[in-house]
C-alpha positions as a printed Julia matrix, in Angstrom:
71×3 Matrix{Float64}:
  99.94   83.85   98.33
 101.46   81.6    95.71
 103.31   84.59   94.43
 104.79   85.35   97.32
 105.58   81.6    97.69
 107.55   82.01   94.8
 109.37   84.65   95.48
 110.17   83.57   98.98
 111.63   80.18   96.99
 113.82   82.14   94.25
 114.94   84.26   97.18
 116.17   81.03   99.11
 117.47   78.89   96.25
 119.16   81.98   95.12
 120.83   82.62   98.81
 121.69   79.02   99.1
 123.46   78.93   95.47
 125.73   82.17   96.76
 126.63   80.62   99.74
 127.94   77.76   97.91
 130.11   79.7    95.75
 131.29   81.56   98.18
 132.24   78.75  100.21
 134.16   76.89   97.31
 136.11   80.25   95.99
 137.4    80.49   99.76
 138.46   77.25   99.77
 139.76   77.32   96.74
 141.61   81.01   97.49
 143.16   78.76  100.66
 144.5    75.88   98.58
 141.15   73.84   98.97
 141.96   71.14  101.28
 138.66   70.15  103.51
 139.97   72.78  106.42
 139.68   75.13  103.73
 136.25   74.32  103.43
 135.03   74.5   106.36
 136.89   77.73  106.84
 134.86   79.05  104.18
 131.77   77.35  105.28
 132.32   79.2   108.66
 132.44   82.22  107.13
 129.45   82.4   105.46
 127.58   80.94  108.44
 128.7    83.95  109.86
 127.34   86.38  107.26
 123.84   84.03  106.92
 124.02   84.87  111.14
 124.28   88.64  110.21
 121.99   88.54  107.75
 119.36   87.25  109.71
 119.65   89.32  112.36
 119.61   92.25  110.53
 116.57   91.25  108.97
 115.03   90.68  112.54
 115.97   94.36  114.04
 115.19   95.92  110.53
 112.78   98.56  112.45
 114.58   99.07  115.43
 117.56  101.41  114.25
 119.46  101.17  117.65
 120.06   97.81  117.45
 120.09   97.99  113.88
 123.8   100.26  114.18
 124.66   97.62  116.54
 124.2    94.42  114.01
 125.94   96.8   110.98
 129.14   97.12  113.36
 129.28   93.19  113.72
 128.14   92.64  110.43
């Protein structure tokens, strides 16, 4: 259990770091004033969306096709 803790926590620190950088290099790639920002922080609040649906339908392959197209 406290493995799996662990893991779970390096997973999530690790997610959380990417989305940061990939918020700041849009921004940045946009001329980083604060609409860039939250242009980029929109985007990956998209792909975290994605992500977590994807996750959810991960045995159902019908809506699985459905959540690739959108994703």
């Amino acid at each position: 259990a406290l493995a799996v803790r662990a893991v779970v926590g390096l997973v999530l620190g690790l997610t959380l770091v990417s989305v940061t950088c990939s918020t700041v290099s849009i921004a940045h790639l946009l001329r980083g004033s604060w609409v860039a920002y939250l242009a980029g922080a929109v985007f990956d609040l998209a792909w975290l969306a994605v992500l977590g649906m994807s996750y959810l339908v991960r045995y159902r392959p019908g809506r699985r096709v459905t959540v690739d197209r959108v994703g």
